[in-house]
GUGULUM-882846 format. One line per 5 residues: for each residue x, y, z of C-alpha. Coordinates in Angstrom, 3 decimals. Layout:
N
X Y Z; ...
# end
This chain:
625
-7.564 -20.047 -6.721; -5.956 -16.703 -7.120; -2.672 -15.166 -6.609; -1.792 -11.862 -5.912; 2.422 -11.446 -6.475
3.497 -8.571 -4.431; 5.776 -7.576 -7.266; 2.381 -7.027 -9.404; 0.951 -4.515 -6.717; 2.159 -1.569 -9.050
-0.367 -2.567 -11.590; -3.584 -2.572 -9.422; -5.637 0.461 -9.736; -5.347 2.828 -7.247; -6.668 6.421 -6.247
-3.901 9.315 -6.408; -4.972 10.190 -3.066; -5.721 7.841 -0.185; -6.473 9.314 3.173; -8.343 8.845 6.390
-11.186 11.162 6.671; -14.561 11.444 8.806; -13.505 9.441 11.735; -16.297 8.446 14.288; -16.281 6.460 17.396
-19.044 3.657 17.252; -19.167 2.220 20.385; -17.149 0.167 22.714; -16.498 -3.130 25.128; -15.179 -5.080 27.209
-14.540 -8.767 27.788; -14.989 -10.362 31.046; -13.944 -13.281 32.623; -17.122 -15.342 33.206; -18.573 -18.759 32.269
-20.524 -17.541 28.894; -18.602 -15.504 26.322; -19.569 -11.808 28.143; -18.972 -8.255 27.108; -19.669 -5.074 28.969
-20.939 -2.411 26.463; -19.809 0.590 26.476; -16.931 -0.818 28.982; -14.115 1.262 29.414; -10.624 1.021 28.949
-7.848 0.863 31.992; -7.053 4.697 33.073; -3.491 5.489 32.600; -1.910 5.843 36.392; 1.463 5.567 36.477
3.212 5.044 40.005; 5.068 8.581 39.248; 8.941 7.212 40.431; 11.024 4.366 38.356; 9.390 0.790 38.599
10.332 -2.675 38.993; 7.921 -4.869 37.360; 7.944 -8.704 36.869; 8.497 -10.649 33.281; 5.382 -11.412 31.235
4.017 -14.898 32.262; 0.903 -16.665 32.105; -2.553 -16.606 29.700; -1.844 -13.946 26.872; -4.045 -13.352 24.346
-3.347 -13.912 20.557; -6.435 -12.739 18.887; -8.999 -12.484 22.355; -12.514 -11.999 20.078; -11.780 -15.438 18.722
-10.723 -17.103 22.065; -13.575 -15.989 23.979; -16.101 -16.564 21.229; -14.850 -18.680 18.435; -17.729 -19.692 16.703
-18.156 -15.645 15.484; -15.353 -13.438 16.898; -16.991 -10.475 14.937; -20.421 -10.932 16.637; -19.540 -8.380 19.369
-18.929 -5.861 17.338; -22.498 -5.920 16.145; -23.676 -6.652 19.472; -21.960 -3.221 21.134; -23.131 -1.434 18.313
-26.842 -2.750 18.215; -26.706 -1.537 21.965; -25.101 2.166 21.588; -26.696 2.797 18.461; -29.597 0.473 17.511
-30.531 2.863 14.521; -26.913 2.554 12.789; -27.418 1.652 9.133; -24.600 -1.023 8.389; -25.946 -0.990 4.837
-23.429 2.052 4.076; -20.344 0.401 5.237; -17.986 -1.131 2.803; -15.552 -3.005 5.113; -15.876 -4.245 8.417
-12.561 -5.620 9.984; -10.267 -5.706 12.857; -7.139 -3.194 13.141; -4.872 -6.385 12.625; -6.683 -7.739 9.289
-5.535 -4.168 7.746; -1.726 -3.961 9.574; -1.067 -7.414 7.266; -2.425 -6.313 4.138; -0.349 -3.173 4.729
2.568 -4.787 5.495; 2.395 -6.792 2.439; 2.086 -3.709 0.358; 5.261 -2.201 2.300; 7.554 -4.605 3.493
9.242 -3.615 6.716; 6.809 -0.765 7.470; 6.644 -1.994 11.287; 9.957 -3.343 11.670; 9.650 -6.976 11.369
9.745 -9.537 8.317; 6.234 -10.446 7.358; 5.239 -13.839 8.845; 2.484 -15.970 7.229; -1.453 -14.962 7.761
-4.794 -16.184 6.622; -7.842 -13.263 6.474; -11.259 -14.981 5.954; -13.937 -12.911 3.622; -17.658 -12.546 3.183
-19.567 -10.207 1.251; -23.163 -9.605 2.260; -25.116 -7.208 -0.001; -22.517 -4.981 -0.306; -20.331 -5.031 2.975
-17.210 -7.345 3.138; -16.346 -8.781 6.771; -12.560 -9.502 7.235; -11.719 -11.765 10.309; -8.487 -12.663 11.066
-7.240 -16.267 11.635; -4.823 -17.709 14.108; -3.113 -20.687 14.452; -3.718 -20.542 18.193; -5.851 -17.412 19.923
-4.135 -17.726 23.057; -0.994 -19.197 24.669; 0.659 -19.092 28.102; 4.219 -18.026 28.836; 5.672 -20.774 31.460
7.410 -18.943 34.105; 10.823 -19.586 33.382; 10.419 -18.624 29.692; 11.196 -14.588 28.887; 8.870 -12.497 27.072
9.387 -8.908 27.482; 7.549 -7.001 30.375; 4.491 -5.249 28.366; 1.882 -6.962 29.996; 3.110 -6.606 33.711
3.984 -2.555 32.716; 0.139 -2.286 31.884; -0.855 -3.681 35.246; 1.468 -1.242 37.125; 0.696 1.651 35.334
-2.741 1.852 34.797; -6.344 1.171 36.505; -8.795 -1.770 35.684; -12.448 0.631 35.408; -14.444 -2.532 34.867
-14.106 -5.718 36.976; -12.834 -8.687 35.690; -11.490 -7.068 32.194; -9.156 -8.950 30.311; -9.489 -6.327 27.237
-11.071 -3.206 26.287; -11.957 -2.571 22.090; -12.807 0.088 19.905; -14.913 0.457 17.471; -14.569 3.418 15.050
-15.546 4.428 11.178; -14.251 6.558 8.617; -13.968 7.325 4.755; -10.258 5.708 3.670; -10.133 6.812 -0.156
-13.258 5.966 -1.612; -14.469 3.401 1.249; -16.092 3.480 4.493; -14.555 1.413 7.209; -15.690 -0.237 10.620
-12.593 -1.077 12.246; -12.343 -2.585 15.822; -9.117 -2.300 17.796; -7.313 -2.826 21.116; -7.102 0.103 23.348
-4.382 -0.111 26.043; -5.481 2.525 28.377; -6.842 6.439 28.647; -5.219 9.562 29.677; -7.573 11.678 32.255
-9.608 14.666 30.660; -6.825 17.145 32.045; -3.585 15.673 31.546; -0.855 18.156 29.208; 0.898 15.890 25.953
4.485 14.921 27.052; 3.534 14.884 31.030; 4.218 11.581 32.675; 1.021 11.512 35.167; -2.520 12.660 35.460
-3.050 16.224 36.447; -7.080 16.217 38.423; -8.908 19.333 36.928; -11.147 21.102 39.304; -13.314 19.541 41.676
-16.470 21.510 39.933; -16.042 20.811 36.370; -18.665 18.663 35.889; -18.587 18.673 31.996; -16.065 15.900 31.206
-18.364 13.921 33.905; -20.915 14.388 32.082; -19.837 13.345 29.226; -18.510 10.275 29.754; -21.152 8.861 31.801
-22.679 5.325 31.776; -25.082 4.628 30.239; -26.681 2.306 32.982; -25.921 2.767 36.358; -27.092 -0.276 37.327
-25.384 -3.204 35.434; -27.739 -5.465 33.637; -27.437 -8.403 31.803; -28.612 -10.238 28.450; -28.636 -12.602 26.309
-27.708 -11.110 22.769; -30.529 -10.647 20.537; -32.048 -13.541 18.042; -31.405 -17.499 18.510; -27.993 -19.457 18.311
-26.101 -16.830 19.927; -24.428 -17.834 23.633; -23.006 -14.131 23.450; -23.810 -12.228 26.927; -24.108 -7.893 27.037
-23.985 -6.713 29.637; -24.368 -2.586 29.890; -21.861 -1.199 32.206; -18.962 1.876 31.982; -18.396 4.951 30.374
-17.651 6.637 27.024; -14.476 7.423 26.229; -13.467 9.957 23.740; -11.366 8.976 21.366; -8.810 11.492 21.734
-7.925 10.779 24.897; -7.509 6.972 24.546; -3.497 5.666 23.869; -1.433 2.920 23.162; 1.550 1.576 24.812
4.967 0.584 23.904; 8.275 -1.013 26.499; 11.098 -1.453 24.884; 14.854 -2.160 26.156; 16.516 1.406 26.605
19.440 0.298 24.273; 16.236 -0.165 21.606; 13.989 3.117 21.052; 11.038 2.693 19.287; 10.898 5.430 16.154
7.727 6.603 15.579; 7.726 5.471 11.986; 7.471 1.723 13.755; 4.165 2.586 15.434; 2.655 5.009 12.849
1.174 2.720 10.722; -0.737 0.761 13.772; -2.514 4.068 15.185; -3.034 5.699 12.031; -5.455 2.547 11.157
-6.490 3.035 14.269; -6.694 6.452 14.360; -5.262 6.112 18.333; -3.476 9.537 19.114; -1.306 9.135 22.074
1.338 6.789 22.303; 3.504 6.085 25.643; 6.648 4.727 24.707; 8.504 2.830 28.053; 11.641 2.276 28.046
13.286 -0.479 30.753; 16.138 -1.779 32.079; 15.770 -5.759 32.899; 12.665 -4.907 33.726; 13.168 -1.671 36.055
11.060 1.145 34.180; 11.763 4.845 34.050; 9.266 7.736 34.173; 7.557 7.425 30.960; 5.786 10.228 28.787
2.461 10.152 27.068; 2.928 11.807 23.411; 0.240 13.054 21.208; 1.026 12.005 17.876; -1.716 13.158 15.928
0.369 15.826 14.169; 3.222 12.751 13.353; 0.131 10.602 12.195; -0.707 12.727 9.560; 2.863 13.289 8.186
3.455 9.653 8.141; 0.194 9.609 6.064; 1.053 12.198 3.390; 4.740 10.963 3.340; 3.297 7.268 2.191
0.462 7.947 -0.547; 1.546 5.401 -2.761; 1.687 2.421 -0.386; -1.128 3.612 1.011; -2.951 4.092 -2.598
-1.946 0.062 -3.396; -3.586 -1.033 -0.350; -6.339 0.523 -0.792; -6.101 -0.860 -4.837; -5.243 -4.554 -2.770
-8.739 -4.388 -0.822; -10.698 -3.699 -4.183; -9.062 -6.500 -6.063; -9.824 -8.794 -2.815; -12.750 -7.993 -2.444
-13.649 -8.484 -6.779; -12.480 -11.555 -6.312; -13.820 -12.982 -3.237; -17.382 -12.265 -5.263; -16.643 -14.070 -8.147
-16.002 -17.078 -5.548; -19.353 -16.869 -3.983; -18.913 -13.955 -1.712; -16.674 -16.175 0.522; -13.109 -16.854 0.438
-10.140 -17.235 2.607; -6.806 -14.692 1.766; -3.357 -16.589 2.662; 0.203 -15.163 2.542; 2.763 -17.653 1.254
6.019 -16.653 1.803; 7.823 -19.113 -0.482; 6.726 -16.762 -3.719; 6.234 -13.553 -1.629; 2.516 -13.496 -2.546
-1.200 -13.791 -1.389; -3.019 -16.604 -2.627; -7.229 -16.567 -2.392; -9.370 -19.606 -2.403; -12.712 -20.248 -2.394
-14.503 -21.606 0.883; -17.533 -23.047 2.470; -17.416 -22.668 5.785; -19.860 -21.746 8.539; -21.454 -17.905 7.834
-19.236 -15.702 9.958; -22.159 -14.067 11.944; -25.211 -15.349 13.445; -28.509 -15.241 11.047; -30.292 -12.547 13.321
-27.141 -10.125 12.968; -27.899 -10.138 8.879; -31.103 -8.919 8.953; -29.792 -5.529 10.121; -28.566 -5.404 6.387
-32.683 -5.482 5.481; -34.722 -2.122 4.051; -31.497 -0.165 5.035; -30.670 3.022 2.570; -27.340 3.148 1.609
-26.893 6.738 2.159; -27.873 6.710 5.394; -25.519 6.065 8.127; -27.626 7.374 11.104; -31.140 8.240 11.880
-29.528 11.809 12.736; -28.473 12.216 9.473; -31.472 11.258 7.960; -33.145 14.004 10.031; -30.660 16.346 8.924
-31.176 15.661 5.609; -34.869 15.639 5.099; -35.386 18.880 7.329; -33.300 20.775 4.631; -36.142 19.808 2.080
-39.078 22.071 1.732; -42.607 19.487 2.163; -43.681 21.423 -1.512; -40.713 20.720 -3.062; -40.658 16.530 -1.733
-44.092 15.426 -0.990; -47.195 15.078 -3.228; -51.000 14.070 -2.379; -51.495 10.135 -2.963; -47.698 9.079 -2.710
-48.015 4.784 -2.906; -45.093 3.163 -1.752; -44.203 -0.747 -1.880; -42.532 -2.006 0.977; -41.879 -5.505 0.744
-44.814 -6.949 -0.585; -47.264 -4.570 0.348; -48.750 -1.553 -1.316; -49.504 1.225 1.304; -51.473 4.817 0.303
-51.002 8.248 0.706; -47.895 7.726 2.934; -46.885 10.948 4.727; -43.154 11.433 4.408; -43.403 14.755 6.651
-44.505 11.645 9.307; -41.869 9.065 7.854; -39.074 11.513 6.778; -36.625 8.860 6.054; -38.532 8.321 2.835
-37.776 11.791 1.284; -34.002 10.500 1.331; -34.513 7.759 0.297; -36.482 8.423 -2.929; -35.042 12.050 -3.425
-35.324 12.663 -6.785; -38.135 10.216 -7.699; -40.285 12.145 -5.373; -39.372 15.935 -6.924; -39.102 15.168 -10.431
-42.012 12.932 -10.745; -45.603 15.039 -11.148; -48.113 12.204 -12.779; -49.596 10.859 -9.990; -50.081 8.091 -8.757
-46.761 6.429 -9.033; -45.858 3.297 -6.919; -42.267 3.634 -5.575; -40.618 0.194 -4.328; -39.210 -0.203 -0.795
-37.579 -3.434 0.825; -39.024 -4.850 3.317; -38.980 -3.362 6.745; -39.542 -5.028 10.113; -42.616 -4.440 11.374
-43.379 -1.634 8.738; -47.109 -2.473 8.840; -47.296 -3.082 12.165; -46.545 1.094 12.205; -48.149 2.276 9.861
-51.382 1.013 10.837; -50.342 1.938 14.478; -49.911 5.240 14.150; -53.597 5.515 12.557; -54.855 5.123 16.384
-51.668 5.732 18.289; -48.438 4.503 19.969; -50.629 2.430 21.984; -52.068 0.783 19.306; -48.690 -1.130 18.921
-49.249 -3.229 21.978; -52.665 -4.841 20.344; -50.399 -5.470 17.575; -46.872 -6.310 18.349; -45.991 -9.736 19.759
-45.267 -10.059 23.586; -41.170 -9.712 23.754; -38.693 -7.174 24.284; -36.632 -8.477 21.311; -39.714 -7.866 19.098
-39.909 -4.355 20.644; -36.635 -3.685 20.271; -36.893 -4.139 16.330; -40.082 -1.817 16.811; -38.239 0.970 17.831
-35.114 0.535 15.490; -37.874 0.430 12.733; -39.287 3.967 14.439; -35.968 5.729 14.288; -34.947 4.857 10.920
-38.330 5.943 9.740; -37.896 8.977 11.806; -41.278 9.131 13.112; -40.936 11.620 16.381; -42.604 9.280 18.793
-41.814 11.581 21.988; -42.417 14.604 20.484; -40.329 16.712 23.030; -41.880 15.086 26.147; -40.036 13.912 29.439
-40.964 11.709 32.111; -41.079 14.423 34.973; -43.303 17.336 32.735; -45.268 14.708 30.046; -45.416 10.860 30.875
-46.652 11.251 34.259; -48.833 13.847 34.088; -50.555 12.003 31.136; -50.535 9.013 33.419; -52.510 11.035 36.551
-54.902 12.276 33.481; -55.675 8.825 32.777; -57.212 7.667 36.418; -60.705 8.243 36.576; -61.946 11.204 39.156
-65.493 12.083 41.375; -66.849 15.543 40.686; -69.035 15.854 44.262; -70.969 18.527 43.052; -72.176 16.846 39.830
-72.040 13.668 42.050; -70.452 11.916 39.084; -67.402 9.727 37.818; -65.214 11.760 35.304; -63.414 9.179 33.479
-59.614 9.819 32.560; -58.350 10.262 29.480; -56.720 6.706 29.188; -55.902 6.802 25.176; -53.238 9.529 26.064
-51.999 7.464 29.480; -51.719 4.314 26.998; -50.048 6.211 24.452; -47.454 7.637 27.022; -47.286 4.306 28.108
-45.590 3.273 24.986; -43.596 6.130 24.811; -42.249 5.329 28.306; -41.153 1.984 26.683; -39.781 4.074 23.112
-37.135 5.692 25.903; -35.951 2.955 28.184; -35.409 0.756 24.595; -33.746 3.561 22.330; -31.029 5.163 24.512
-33.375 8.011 25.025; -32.488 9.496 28.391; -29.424 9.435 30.699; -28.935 7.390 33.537; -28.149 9.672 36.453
-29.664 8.497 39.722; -32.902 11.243 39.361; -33.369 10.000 35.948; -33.223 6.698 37.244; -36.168 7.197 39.854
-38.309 8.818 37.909; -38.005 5.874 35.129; -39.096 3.936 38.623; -41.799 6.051 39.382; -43.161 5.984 35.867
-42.500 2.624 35.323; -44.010 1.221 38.627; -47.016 3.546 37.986; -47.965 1.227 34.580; -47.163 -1.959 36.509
-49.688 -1.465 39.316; -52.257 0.357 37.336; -54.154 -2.963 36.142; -57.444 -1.086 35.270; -55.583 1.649 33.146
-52.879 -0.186 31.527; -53.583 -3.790 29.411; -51.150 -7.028 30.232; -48.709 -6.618 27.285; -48.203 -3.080 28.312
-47.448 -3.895 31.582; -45.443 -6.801 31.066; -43.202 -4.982 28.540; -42.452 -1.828 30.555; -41.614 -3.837 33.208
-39.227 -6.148 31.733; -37.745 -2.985 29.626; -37.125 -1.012 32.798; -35.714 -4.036 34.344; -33.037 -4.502 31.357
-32.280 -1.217 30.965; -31.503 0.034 35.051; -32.237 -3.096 37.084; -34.206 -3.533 39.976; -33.073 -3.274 43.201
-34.005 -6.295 45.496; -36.798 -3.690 47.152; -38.096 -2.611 44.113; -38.864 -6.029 42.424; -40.155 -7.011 45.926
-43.024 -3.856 44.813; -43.366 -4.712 41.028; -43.718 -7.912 42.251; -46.731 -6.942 44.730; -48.537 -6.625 41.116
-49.058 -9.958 39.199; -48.720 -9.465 35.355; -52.277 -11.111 34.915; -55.873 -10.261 33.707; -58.949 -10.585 36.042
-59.736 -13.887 34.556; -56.151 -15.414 35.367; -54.825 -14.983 31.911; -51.164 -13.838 30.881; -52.053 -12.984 27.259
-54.617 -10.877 27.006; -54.193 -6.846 26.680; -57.656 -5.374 26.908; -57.175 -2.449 29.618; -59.085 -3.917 32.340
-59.303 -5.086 36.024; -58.774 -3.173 39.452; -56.059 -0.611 40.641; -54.920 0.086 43.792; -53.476 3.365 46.008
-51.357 2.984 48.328; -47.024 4.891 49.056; -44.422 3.415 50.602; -40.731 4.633 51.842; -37.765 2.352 49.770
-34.992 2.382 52.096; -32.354 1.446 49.457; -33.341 4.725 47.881; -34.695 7.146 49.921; -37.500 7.837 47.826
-41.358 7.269 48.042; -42.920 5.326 45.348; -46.831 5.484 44.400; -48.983 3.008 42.460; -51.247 6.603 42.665
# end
């Protein structure tokens, strides 16, 4: 056991400065109410709408949420986070994130390092820790994650304000969170948060109400659209999990999301009460509400931003020992075995850490995104920007021999692999003998690529497993390799015209079949799958019909296109826009089977069909030609 006295905080080391810098949003969700633990990713948070006259709203009573993540999934409340981000950004490199945590983890430690900074005496808490490879996962314990105000019991009136003033987007909410990075000191941070609500795209700082921009600006549409706009549902990835995503809503920028404040009028809320809560979160507006037993006058949305960063510069040093707190806790919670739980005791003012053994915090599918990960990558995009800044003569030599895992491959191309040039940097420039073995970690399905892309995308039908989980790993494995699998094609100008190459033709005048060129068809085939599993295209409701057209084109072509491949652009399309009852009614029309009867095999064989037909629900023909 160790104690931490907060009268020893001056003697922790501790940068000179300790700011927030490169802040990013992640991704995004909602919970639902529903049987199974459910969240809607990107969800959206509740649109700030207020009734625009003074408002009588009732006390607080009911079901309110402690710490929600925990009540709706208590055997890993941090598993959504990895979830939403898996399903915004399946490429994101954890590996280069120090600290992963919830906004209220860091508002305790901070509060312990300055007492009083949010108004209140500090009550006691319990943090739980664990270190994997280098990344330390913070999750907040409660004594209870929930509780219900009986009705004759007073509260306040926050919870009945946010009803009357803003707009549920998704149905059945009962919370929207955040999930954003950024460089504090000499750390990176994932830090998930509550967001109360949204101002719309045009609304003016210090204006009470939304303000509609005009009806033809279509580029904050745009940008905030869905990314399905069909919901569909799944089970999380990997066993043991009874998480459900489901992809629904829209993204949200950051700067326009907000968080809200009611307070008595006899008791304003100074800013220097709320800083410290949106600067971790990096939230900008802030609507403070002041009431009157309950009767609310206009309120005003503020931007704070500029007061954010004052507040920061103004409180370096406490800011500087909590940064100095999080190394020491996080030294110490390794010598323990990389887990540990953090308590404050307020008899002794201090924080006491103790070893523990409990259940892992995530489930064991969520650690292998830790696996073959470079730690200076944070994104495939910044791979690509990285290694396109490198001259080929200056990075890659003839016979490079890499190790990955426990395999030796030859004369890898890193102008095919770029990710590779960042990785080994300097080995690869510096080092002229050749050959010279350079060691990798293991990567999923690293072999399964590189002797794919010998022959082809389609090649990775033959040898991938059957299963859109096993696919999905595929193309995470693609991205952070950053092979160009598309290479600048579409569905409307490539994919189907490669498809129509592929069917066979009769030349009259020769009096002749001309057989189709069904290695391209099969390799577009694949890279039809590449974009409904990677985020690659937009979900508008032309894109979405041609993904149909394309998609029902592999289905019912059973002589072209193998079993596997047919199977698994089926079930991706499905997942990604979901069928309407007319259009699995079609797909259906085309059993996923081989002449013989079979389900497994995936040579390209047996009969197609023609055929067009009108889809009501649509308005759009569909043909299996």
């Amino acid at each position: 056991m160790t104690e931490i006295l907060r009268s020893g905080l001056q003697d922790l080391d501790f940068p000179a400065t300790a700011i927030i810098t490169d802040v990013k949003h992640l991704t995004s969700y909602n919970w639902i109410g529903a049987e199974s633990p459910t969240i809607v990713v990107p969800g959206s948070p509740a649109l700030w709408a207020p009734p625009g006259c003074p408002t009588q709203v009732s006390k607080d009573s009911g079901l309110v949420y402690i710490n929600q993540n925990a009540a709706h999934h208590p055997i890993s409340p941090l598993e959504p986070i990895f979830r939403a981000l898996h399903t915004t950004q399946p490429a994101f490199d954890i590996s280069s994130t120090d600290i992963v945590t919830d906004r209220n983890s860091l508002r305790k430690l901070l509060a312990f390092v300055q007492p009083g900074v949010e108004g209140d005496a500090l009550q006691p808490f319990t943090i739980d820790i664990e270190i994997y490879k280098n990344t330390a996962l913070f999750s907040r314990v409660e004594e209870s994650n929930q509780e219900t105000i009986p009705l004759g019991e007073f509260r306040g009136f926050g919870l009945e304000f946010e009803k009357a003033y803003t707009r549920q987007q998704i149905d059945g909410s009962t919370g929207h969170y955040r999930i954003v990075s950024y460089r504090f000191g000499d750390m990176s941070f994932i830090v998930r948060h509550k967001v109360d609500g949204y101002v719309g795209e045009n609304m003016k700082s210090g204006s009470s109400g939304l303000e509609e921009g005009p009806a033809n600006d279509l580029s904050g549409v745009l940008g905030s659209l869905s990314l399905t706009s069909n919901p569909a549902m799944t089970s999380a990835h990997g066993t043991g999990s009874r998480l459900v995503v489901r992809r629904e809503g829209q993204n949200v920028p950051l700067d326009r999301t907000l968080e809200i404040k009611t307070r008595a009028v006899h008791r304003p809320l100074n800013i220097q009460e709320a800083a410290p809560q949106l600067w971790i979160s990096q939230t900008p507006k802030l609507v403070r509400a002041y009431h009157k037993g309950g009767r609310f006058q206009e309120p005003k949305v503020d931007d704070l931003t500029t007061a954010i960063q004052k507040w920061q510069a103004d409180n370096q040093v406490q800011l500087g020992r909590l940064l100095g707190l999080i190394h020491r806790l996080i030294d110490v919670v390794k010598n323990y075995g990389n887990r540990a739980t953090v308590s404050y005791v307020v008899d002794g003012d201090k924080l006491v850490i103790s070893p523990s053994s409990g259940q892992k915090m995530l489930p064991e599918s969520l650690y292998l995104q830790w696996e073959a990960k470079s730690p200076q990558l944070s994104t495939i995009q910044e791979t690509l920007t990285v290694t396109t800044q490198t001259p080929r003569a200056n990075m890659c030599r003839p016979g490079l021999r890499i190790q990955v895992g426990e395999k030796t491959y030859d004369s890898i191309d890193v102008e095919v692999m770029p990710y590779f040039k960042t990785y080994f940097g300097s080995q690869l420039r510096s080092s002229q003998d050749s050959p010279t073995i350079l060691n990798h970690p293991s990567i999923p399905f690293f072999d399964e690529v590189f002797r794919g892309l010998a022959k082809g995308p389609r090649e990775f039908f033959r040898l991938v497993p059957a299963g859109l989980a096993a696919y999905k790993e595929l193309c995470t494995t693609l991205k952070l390799l950053g092979i160009n699998i598309l290479e600048g094609r579409t569905i409307q100008y490539h994919i189907m015209k490669d498809f129509q190459n592929g069917k066979d033709d009769y030349d009259p005048d020769e009096r002749r079949t001309i057989r189709g060129v069904k290695g391209t068809a099969r390799d577009s085939a694949f890279r039809l799958l590449y974009m409904f599993l990677s985020d690659g295209m937009a979900s508008e409701p032309r894109d979405k019909t041609m993904a149909y057209n394309a998609a029902f084109f592999v289905v019912s072509h059973l002589r072209m296109f193998g079993v596997r491949t047919r199977k698994m652009v089926r079930m991706a399309f499905d997942e990604r826009f979901g069928l309407t009852v007319k259009q699995r009614a079609n797909m259906d029309k085309w059993p996923l089977k081989n002449s013989m009867g079979g389900e497994s095999s995936d040579d390209d064989q047996t009969t197609e069909s023609g055929g067009s037909f009108y889809d009501s629900d649509d308005g759009y023909f569909y043909d299996s030609d």
